[in-house]
Every structure is written in structure tokens, then in C-alpha cells.
C-alpha positions in Angstrom: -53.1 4.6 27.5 -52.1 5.3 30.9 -50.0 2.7 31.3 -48.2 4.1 28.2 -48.2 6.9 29.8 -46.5 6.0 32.6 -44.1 3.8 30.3 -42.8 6.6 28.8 -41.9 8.6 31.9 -40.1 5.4 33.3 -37.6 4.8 30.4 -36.9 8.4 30.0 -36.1 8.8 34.0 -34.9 5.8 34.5 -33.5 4.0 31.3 -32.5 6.8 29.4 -31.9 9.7 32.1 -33.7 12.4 30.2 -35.6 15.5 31.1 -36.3 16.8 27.2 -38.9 14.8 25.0 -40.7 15.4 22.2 -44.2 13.2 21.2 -44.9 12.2 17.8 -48.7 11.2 17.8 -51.8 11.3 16.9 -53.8 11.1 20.2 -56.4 12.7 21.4 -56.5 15.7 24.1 -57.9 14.2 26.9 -54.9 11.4 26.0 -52.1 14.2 25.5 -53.1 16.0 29.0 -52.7 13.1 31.2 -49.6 13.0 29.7 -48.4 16.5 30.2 -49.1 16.6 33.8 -47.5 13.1 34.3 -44.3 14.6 32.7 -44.8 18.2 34.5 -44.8 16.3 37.8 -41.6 14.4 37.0 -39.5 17.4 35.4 -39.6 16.9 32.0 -39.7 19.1 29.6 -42.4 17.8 27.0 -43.0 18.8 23.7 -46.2 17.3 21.7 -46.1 17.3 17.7 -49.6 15.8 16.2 -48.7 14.0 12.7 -50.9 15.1 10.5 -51.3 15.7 6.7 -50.0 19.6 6.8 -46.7 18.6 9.0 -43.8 20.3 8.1 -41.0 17.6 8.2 -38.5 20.7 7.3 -34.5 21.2 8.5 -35.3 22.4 11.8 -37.8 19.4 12.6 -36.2 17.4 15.3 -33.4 20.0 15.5 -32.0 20.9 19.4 -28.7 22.3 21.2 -29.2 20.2 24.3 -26.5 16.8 25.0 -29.3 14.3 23.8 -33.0 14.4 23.3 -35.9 11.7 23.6 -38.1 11.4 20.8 -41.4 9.3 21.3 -43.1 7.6 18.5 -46.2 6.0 17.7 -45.6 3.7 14.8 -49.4 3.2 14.2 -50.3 6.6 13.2 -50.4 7.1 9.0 -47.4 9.5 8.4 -45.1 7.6 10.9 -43.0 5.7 8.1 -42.8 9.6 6.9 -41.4 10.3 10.0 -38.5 7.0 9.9 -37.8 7.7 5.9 -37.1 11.5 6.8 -35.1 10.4 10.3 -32.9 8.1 8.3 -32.2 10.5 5.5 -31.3 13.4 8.2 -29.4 10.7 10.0 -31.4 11.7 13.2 -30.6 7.7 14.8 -27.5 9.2 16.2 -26.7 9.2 19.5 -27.6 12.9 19.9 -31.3 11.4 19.8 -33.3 8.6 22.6 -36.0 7.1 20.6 -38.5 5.1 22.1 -40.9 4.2 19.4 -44.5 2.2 20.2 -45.7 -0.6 17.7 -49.4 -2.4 19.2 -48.4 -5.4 17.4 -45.3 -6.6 16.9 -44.5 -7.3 13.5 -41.0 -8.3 12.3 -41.2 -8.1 9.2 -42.9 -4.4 8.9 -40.4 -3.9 11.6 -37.3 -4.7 9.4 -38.5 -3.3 6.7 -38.3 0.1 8.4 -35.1 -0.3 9.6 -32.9 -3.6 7.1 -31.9 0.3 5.3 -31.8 3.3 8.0 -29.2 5.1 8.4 -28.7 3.6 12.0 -25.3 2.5 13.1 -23.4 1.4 16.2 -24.5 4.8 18.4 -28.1 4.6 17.7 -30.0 4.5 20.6 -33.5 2.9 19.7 -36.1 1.1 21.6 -38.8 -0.6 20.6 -41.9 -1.5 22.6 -44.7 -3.8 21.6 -47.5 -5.5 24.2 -46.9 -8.9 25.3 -50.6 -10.6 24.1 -50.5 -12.8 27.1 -49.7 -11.0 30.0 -50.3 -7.3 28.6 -47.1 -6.0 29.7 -44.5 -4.2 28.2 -41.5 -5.9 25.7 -38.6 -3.9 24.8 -36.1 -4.4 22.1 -33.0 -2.8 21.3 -32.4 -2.0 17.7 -29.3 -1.3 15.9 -26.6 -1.9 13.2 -23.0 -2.3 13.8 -22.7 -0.9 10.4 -24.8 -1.1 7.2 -21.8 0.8 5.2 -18.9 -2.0 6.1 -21.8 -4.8 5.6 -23.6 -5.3 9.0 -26.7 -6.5 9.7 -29.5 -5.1 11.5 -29.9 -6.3 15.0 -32.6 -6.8 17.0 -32.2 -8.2 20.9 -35.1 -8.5 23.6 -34.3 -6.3 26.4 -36.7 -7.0 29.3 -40.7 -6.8 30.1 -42.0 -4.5 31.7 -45.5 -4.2 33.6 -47.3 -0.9 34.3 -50.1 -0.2 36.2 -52.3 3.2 36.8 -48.7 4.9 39.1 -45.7 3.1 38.5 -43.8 0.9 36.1 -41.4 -2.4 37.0 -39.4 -4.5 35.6 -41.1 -8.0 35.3 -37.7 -10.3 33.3 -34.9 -9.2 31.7 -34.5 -11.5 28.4 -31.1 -11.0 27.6 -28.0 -9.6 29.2 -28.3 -5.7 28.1 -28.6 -4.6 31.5 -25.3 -5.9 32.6 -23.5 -3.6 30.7 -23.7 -0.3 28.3 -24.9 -0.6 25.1 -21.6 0.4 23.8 -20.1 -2.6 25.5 -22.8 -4.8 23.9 -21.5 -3.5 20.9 -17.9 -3.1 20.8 -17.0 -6.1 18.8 -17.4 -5.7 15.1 -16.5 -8.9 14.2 -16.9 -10.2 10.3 -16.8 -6.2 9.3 -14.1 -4.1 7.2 -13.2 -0.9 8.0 -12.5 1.6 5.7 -9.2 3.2 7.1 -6.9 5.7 4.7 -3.3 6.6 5.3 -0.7 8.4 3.8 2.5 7.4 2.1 5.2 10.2 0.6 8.2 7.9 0.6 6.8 5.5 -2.3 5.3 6.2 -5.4 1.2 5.1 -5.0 1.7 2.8 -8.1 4.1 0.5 -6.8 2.8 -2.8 -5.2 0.3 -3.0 -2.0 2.9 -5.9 -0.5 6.1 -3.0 -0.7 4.0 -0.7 0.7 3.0 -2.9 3.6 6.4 -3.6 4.0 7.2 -0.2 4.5 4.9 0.5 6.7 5.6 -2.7 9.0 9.5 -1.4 9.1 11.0 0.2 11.6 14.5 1.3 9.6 14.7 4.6 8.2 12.2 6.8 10.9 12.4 9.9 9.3 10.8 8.5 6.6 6.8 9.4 7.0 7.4 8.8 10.7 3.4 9.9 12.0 2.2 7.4 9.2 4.0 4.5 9.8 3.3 5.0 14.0 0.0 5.6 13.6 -0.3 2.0 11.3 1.6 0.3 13.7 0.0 1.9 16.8 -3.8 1.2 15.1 -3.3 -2.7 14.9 -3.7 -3.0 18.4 -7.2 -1.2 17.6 -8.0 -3.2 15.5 -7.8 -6.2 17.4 -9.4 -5.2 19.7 -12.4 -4.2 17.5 -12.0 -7.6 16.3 -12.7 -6.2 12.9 -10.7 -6.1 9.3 -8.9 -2.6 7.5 -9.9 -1.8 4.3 -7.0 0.7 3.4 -6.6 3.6 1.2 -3.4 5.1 0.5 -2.7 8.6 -0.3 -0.2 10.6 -1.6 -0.8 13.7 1.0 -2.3 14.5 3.8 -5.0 17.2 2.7 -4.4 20.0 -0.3 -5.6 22.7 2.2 -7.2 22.3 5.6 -10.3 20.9 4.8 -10.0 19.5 1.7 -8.0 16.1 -0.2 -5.9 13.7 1.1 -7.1 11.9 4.4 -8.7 15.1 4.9 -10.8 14.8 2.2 -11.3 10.9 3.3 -12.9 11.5 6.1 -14.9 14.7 5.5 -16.7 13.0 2.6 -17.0 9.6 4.6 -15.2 7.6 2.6 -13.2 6.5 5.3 -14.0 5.6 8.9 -10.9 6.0 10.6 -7.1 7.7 9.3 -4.5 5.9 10.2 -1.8 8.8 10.8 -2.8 11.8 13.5 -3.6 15.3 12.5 -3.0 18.9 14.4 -6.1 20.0 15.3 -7.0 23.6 13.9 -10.1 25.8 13.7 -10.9 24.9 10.4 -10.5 21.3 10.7 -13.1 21.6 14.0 -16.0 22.7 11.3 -15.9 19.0 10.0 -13.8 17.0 12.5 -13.5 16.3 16.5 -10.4 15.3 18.2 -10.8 11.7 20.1 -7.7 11.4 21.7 -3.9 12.7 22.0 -1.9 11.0 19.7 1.8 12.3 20.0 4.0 15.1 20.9 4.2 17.5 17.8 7.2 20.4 17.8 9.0 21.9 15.0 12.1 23.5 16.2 15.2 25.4 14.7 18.3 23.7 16.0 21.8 25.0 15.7 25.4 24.8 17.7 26.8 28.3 19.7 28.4 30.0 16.6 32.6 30.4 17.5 33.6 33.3 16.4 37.2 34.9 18.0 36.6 38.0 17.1 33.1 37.4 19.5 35.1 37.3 22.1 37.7 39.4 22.3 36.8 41.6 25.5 38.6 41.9 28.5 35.3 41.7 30.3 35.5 37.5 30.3 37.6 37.9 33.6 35.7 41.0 35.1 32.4 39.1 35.3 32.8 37.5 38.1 32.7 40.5 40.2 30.3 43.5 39.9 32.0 47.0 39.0 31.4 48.1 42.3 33.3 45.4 43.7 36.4 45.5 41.8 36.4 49.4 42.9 36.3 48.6 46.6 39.0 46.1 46.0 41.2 48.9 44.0 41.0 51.3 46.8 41.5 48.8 49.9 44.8 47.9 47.8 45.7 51.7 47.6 44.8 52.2 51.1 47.0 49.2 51.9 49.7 50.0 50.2 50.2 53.9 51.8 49.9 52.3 55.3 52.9 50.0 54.2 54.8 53.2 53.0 53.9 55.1 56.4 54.6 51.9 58.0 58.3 51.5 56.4 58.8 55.2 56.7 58.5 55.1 60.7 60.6 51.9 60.8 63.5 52.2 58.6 64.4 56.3 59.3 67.8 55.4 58.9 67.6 53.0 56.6 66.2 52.6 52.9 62.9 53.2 52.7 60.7 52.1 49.6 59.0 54.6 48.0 55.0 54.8 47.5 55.5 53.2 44.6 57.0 50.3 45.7 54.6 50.0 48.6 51.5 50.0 46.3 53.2 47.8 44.2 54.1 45.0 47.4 50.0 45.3 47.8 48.7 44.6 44.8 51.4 41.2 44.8 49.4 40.6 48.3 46.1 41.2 46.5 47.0 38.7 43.8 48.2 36.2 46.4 52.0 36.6 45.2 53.5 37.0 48.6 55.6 40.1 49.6 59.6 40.1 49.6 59.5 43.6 52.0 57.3 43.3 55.2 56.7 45.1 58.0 59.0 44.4 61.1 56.5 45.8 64.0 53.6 44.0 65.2 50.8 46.4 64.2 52.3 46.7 60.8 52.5 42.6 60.5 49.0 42.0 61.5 47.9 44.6 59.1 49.4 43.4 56.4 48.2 39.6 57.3 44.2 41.1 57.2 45.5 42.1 53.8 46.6 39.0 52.7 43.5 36.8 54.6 41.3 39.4 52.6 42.9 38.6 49.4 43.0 35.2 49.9 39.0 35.2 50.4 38.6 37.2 47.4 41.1 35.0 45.0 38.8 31.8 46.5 35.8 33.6 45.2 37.1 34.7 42.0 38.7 31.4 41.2 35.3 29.4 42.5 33.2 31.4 40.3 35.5 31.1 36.8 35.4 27.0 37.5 31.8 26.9 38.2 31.8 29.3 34.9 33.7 26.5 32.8 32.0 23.2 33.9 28.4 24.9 34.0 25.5 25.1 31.3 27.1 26.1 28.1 26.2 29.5 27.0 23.5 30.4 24.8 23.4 31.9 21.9 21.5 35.6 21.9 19.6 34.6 18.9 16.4 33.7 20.5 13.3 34.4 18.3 12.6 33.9 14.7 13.2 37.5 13.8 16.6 37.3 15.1 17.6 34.8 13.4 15.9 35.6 9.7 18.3 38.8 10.5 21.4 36.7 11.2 24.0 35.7 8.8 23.4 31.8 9.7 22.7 29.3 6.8 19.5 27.3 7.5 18.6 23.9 6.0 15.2 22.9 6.0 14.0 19.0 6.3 12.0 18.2 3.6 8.5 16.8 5.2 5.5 17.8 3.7 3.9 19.5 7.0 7.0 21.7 7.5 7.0 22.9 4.4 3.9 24.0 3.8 4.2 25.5 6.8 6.4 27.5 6.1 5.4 28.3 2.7 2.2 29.4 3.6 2.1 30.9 7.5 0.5 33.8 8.3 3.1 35.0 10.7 5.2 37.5 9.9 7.8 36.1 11.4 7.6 32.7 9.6 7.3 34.6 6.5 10.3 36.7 7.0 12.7 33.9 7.6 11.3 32.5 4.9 11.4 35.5 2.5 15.5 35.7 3.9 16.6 32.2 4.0 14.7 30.5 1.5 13.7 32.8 -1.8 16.7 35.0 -1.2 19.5 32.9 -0.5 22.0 32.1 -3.0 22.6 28.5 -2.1 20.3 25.8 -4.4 17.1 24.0 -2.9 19.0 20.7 -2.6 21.5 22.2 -0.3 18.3 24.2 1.6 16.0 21.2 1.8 18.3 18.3 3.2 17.0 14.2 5.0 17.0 14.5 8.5 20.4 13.3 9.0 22.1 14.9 6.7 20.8 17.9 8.1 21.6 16.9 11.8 25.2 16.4 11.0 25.5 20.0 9.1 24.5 21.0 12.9 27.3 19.4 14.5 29.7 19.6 12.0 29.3 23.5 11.4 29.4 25.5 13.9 26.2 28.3 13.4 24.3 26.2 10.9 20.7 26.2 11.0 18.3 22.8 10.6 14.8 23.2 10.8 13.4 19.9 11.7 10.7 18.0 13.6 11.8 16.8 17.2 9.9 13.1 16.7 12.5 12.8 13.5 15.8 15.3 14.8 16.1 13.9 18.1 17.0 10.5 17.6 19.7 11.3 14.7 20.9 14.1 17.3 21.1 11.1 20.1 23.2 8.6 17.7 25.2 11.4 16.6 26.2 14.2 18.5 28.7 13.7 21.7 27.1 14.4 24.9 28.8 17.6 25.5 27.6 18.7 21.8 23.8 18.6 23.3 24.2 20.5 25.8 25.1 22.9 23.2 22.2 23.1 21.4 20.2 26.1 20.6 16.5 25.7 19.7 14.0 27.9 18.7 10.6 27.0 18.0 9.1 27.3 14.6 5.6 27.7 15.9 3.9 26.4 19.1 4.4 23.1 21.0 1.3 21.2 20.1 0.1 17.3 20.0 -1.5 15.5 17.5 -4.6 13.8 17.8 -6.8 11.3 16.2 -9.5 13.0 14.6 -13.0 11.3 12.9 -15.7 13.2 11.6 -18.1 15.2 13.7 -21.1 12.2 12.3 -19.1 9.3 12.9 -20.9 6.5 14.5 -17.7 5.0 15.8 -16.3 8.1 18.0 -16.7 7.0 21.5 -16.0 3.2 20.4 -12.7 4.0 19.1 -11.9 6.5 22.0 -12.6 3.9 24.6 -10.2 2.0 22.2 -7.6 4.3 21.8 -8.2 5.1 25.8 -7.9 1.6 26.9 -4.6 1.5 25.5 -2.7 4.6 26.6 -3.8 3.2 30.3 -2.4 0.1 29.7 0.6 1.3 27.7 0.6 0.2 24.7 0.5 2.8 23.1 3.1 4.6 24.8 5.4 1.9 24.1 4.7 2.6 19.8 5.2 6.3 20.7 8.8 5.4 22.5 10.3 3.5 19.7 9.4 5.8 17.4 10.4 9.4 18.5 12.7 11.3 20.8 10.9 13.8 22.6 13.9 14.8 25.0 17.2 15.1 24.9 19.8 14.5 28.1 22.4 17.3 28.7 25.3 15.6 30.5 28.3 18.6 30.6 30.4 17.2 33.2 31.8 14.0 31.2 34.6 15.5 29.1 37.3 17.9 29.5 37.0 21.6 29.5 39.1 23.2 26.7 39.0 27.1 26.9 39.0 28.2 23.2 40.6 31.5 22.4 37.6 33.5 22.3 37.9 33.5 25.5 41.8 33.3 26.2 42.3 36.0 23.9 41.4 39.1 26.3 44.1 37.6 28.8 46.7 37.4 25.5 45.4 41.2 25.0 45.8 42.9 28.1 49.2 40.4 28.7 50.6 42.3 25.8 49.2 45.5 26.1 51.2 45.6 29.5 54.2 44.7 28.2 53.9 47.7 25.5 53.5 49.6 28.3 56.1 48.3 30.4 58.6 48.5 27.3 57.5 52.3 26.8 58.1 53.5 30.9 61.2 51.8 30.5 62.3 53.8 27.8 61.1 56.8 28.9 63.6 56.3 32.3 66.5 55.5 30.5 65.7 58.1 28.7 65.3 60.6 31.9 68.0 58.7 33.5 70.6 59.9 30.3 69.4 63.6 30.2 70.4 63.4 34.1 73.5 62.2 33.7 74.7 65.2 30.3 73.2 67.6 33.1 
């Protein structure tokens, strides 16, 4: 026994790297506390469970919260089938659990009848030990099944011997390669099996033939056409040649009928699938019953609209103050006014016998300095000439500026719309169209947010316009965008984005508006939290983002960005922003018109008097 003893330590330190065990005997207690203080000196935590007659094989037996526990079994003692039959049911030969399970004699036959129908799969990690008869050592063998469900067959492979003496254990042969890689590597190829793998169709009807729906699925035309399903088929054959293994498909009509429940949700909750072939968004109700493997693919949902042109938007004189700050344009004023009585002063000492303009004039030969239209009176002395050239050098800096800023105005980023947030724009006067994929509208229909439900409630249920023209295809939808000017689509980027790319000038995208319908996110490939195949197919799916494959399916199929390029047309200034300058031009001459009649007017009642 103390070689077993010391067996057990050595493939729980050294094999298995684990410091929590639990012993399943029926030894006695001299036996047990050689054992305990062999596993107190190493660091391991050791729990001892005698089976016996009153044994409570319960919910809780076998139950822990730690990364992986080792469970040590004695095969010979009487309730130990008890023990596999109840181990199987709970599906305990996961790779949560180490077992290391003792047999005196080997015998393959009460060996495979113990395991031809457990519940062990591809994860389980099981050992079992026997005694060599000849040389009394150790021989180990590594049990599994790549998967009794998709018609596998249990496996048993010689591991190595191993010899133990009163203090130590060694290894004495390996008989087989195990130790020259994981066991997950031993196992990766599932050659000769079918997976069971379901996917979702919406496009087709479910009753029309397996070869059109194939067909579709193989296509590339048409992308906005269940465009997550048909990447993730196309992206999972890679997978499954490199499984080596064969797809069993089921084809749905949805992707769940809630969170949790129907459609490929349903699938893989109530394992009758292995794998689903399109991604999902992981949420907190889906974590209860599923774990996310790996990214999948960029997921947004965006509202997308063109700047709304309006000329009654724009008509504000402030377009051609904004380059300059109030305070500015008030320092400019007075240095003018200031100007222009020096000139008078100026003209008054120069011309005493001569005409002289009046304050009026001189403020008015200023201001034609300040807007860089040259001067037909000017100064004839030296003082008053270089004054009035800092005027003109400090006008001609300012008209630079002014002009610079206006032209960096014109050919920079287009400007934004204020609408900004979904409450704005459920408050807005813009039609929205709505692309009809099942995800965003159940979304929509049934968010908790209260701004999702208010633009919603505004746009949907209370507008006047019929659900064909609210729910439009993708690129019927894009093209409202760019065709009318303030109309909402709201549309996936993986779909939107390539329509946008084909049809919209380059100018046109730069202006875009977008505002997100809920948070950027990705999708992911999820499995069931008891899936034997997790890691395998992450090391999969892993293998293949390094390598790029699948980032090559993701680029073919969806736009994730688009390029603004603003400088490769023409600026045209519309009228909403011309208009001011019409305004004011106008407006002056009124005024103009109206002083002139007022001094013909003074200049008549002169004359009668």
C-alpha cells in the first residue's frame, strides 16, 4: 500500500498538477494515515470518503468551486460501480474532475463494461492503474471517448509504467506517445464522427429542398440576406477540416423565441446540437446556460442619415461672423473709428485752405482700408502716410485670417447634424426606415430602454406611413439615405456599409450621421457551459484567427469602416449659407435707398427756405 501511496501523490504533483483530492476507499486506518501525512507533507489538501453501505451518493457528493479536482478510486471495493453508474449519470468525467482510479487486476472486459456507456467524452480526464504481474510496477492507461453521442468508441491507450518504492516514484517506459503532447492534442482529430451543428435560415422557407438551401448558404450574392448565418457556415468549414470530422445540420427558422429558449438557442441548451453555426451576442441570461469561446465578429446597429438642408436653417448672418470672436470684431470696429478720426485730423491740418473731407468721409476711407479696397484720398505728410500704411498692413493680416479660416471652413469635415442621441431624434420630424432583420427588430420591439422604446413608440406605432414603407431591404433603405436628405435608416453596419460603399459618392460619406441604436458589441461563438468540445473548438477557432483565415471570411463579408475622403470634389456653397450675405446685401441697400431719400428730401426743404 505504500507504494500506492506514494503513486498517488506522484500523478497528482506531477501528472496532473493538483493540490485538492478526495479518496474513495475502503481501507483501513493505519492504511488512510500513512496516506494523510504523505499528502500533508506534499501540500495537498486530502479529503478521505469510506464507501460503505450508508453512503450518501446525494447532489452535493463530488461537488466543488475549485478549477479542477482529483478524485481517487479503488475499483475493488463493493459500492465502487455505485460510485461510476452515479459519476456517469451526474456527468462528473468532465474536465472539471482528475480521476485516477486503481483496479489490482486488470480486466478488460469488466473494464469496458464500466465505461463502453459513461458519459465520458473528449475532456475526460481518467487514468487507470493496474499492477504489472511481472515486474510489480505500476501501468497506466488513459481512458476516453471522442464521443459516444456522434458514435465514438471508447478508447483505451497504455500510457507508461511506473515503479515505486517506500519514497519516490519513476517513470520506468512510456508505451505510447501520450507524453509528447496534451491529451487534447492526442485527441483533436474526430475522424469517422458527425457533428451535430444547427443554423439558421430566414431568407427560405424550411420546406424547400436541403440542395437550395446549401446553395444559399455557399453564395456569396445578396449579403444582406442572413449575413451572420451564411459567414458563420462559410467561416466553420475551415473547422471542420480541421476536426477532420462530418456536420450533421439542423436548420431553423429563428435564432431563439426569447433569450434562452427555441431556435439554436434552444439547440444547444437542450444538447441537441454540438456546435451553432451562426454567432450570438452574449448577454446575462444566455451566460446561465452558455460560455462564450471566442470573438466572432464586429456587431453595431446604427441610425444613419444625411445633414438635413433646410434654407430656412440657415438664414443667419452669424455664417460670416464665426470666424472671429465678438470681442474681436469689436477691437477691429474701434481701431477702424480710431483710424478714420486721425485721417480727418490728419486732412484737417493739411488741406486748411483747401477741401477738407468731413468725418464721415474719413471713417468711410477706413473701413475701404479695413476691407482691403484701397483709399482714393490719402494723406500727403509722412506721419499721416505711414499711419495709414499700419492701417492697411493691419487689415491686410486680418483679411488673410478671415479668408484662411472661411476656406479651411469649406473644404473641412462636413458639419454635423445636432441630433445626437436617440431622444433627439424620436423628437425630430425625420422619417426613419427600419431594415427588416430579425435581431433589430426584436430589439427594438422589446428594449428596456426608454429611449429605444420612445423612438419606437414615435416612429413606428405612431407614424402615419405603412410598415412596408417603415421596414425597407438594406439597400433600398441605404439609397432613401442618400437620396433624401434627413431620412433615417436603421441598419446593421456588417449589412449597411457595403451598400453605403457601392453607393454613395465619397463626399456623401463624409456626410453621414450615425447614431448608435444600442452599444458597440461583438459576437461570439457560444457552446453550452457542459460541452465536451469547448477548448477543442477554441483551439480551433483560435488557430485560425492567428493564421487569418478567418479574418479573411469576416472581410468579404462586412464593412466595418467607412473612408471619408472630402477633398475630391468641388465645394458648392448652398444657399443656406449664401443667404445671410443676400440678406444683409439687401438690407443695406434699403437702407441706402432710405438716407438717400431722406437728403433729397433735406436738400428740397433747404432750397423753399
Amino acid at each position: 500500500m505504500i507504494q500506492l501511496h506514494n503513486l498517488i501523490v506522484h500523478n497528482l504533483i506531477h501528472m496532473a498538477k493538483l493540490s485538492h483530492v478526495i479518496i474513495l476507499h475502503c481501507w483501513s486506518m493505519d492504511s488512510l494515515s500513512h496516506l494523510a501525512l504523505l499528502a500533508q507533507s506534499k501540500n495537498i489538501f486530502t479529503q478521505f470518503k469510506p464507501l460503505h453501505s450508508d453512503i450518501q451518493l446525494n447532489d452535493d457528493f463530488l461537488n466543488h468551486n475549485i478549477l479542477k479536482l482529483g478524485v481517487f478510486l479503488d475499483i475493488n471495493c463493493n459500492l465502487s460501480g455505485t460510485v461510476l453508474d452515479m459519476a456517469s449519470a451526474k456527468r462528473l468525467f468532465s474536465y472539471r474532475y482528475h480521476w485516477l482510479i486503481y483496479d489490482r487486476e486488470l480486466n478488460f472486459s469488466e473494464l469496458e463494461s464500466h465505461f463502453k456507456e459513461a458519459q465520458i467524452f473528449i475532456d475526460t480526464d481518467v487514468t487507470y492503474v493496474t499492477n504489472n504481474p511481472i515486474t510489480k510496477n505500476f501501468l497506466l492507461y488513459d481512458v476516453y471517448n471522442k464521443g459516444r453521442q456522434l458514435g465514438g468508441d471508447l478508447n483505451i491507450t497504455a500510457d507508461r509504467e511506473i515503479s515505486c518504492n517506500k519514497t519516490s516514484c519513476r517513470d520506468e517506459r512510456y508505451l505510447s506517445d501520450l507524453y509528447t503532447r496534451s491529451a487534447l492534442q492526442h485527441r483533436k482529430s474526430l475522424t469517422g464522427l458527425t457533428i451535430r451543428a444547427t443554423a439558421v435560415v430566414n431568407a427560405l422557407p424550411l420546406n424547400v429542398s436541403t440542395k437550395e438551401i446549401f446553395d444559399f448558404m455557399n453564395s456569396k450574392d445578396r449579403i444582406q440576406l442572413d449575413t451572420y448565418s451564411r459567414l458563420g457556415y462559410q467561416a466553420r468549414q475551415p473547422l471542420r477540416d480541421m476536426l477532420d470530422c462530418k456536420f450533421k445540420y439542423i436548420f431553423r427558422d429563428r435564432w431563439s423565441d426569447g433569450n434562452v429558449t427555441g431556435g439554436m438557442i434552444g439547440d444547444l441548451i437542450l444538447e441537441k446540437a454540438d456546435l451553432a453555426i451562426a454567432p450570438f451576442v452574449y448577454s446575462f441570461d444566455r451566460a446561465l446556460f452558455l460560455k462564450p469561446i471566442t470573438k466572432f465578429s464586429v456587431f453595431r446597429e446604427i441610425c444613419m442619415f444625411r445633414n438635413p438642408r433646410s434654407v430656412s436653417a440657415g438664414l443667419s448672418a452669424t455664417e460670416f461672423l464665426q470666424p472671429f470672436s465678438g470681442g474681436v470684431w469689436l477691437t477691429f470696429a474701434l481701431l477702424l473709428f480710431l483710424a478714420g478720426c486721425l485721417l480727418w485730423v490728419t486732412f484737417s491740418l493739411e488741406r486748411r485752405k483747401q477741401w477738407k473731407p468731413s468725418l464721415l468721409t474719413s471713417c468711410l476711407l477706413s473701413f475701404g482700408a479695413g476691407c482691403i479696397q484701397g483709399a482714393w484720398l490719402t494723406p500727403r505728410s509722412m506721419g499721416g502716410r505711414m499711419a495709414f500704411f499700419a492701417l492697411m498692413v493691419t487689415s491686410f493680416l486680418m483679411y488673410n485670417y478671415y479668408t484662411s479660416i472661411v476656406v479651411s471652413k469649406l473644404l473641412g469635415q462636413p458639419i454635423k447634424s445636432n441630433i445626437r442621441t436617440l431622444q433627439q431624434l424620436a423628437d425630430s420630424n425625420l422619417d426613419v426606415g427600419i431594415e427588416p432583420t430579425v435581431y433589430t427588430r426584436m430589439y427594438l420591439e422589446t428594449s428596456e430602454d426608454r429611449n429605444v422604446r420612445d423612438l419606437y413608440r414615435k416612429k413606428v406605432l405612431g407614424s402615419k406611413r405603412s410598415p412596408d414603407r417603415i421596414y425597407m431591404p438594406t439597400e433600398a433603405g441605404v439609397k432613401s439615405v442618400r437620396d433624401q436628405e434627413g431620412f433615417v435608416y436603421i441598419t446593421g453596419v456588417a449589412t449597411a456599409y457595403e451598400f453605403v460603399r457601392k453607393q454613395f459618392l465619397p463626399h456623401q460619406i463624409c456626410e453621414l450621421n450615425e447614431i448608435p441604436l444600442r452599444d458597440a458589441s461583438h459576437t461570439h461563438t457560444l457552446l453550452a457551459k457542459t460541452s465536451p468540445y469547448a477548448e477543442l473548438i477554441k483551439l480551433s477557432e483560435l488557430r485560425m484567427l492567428e493564421t487569418g483565415v478567418h479574418f479573411k471570411h469576416e472581410r468579404s463579408w462586412m464593412e466595418t469602416k467607412l473612408h471619408c475622403y472630402q477633398h475630391n470634389h468641388t465645394v458648392s456653397v448652398g444657399l443656406e449659407y449664401a443667404a445671410p450675405l443676400f440678406i444683409i446685401l439687401l438690407g443695406a441697400i434699403i437702407l441706402c435707398m432710405g438716407i438717400l431719400g431722406l437728403e433729397v428730401i433735406w436738400h428740397r426743404h433747404c432750397t423753399l427756405h
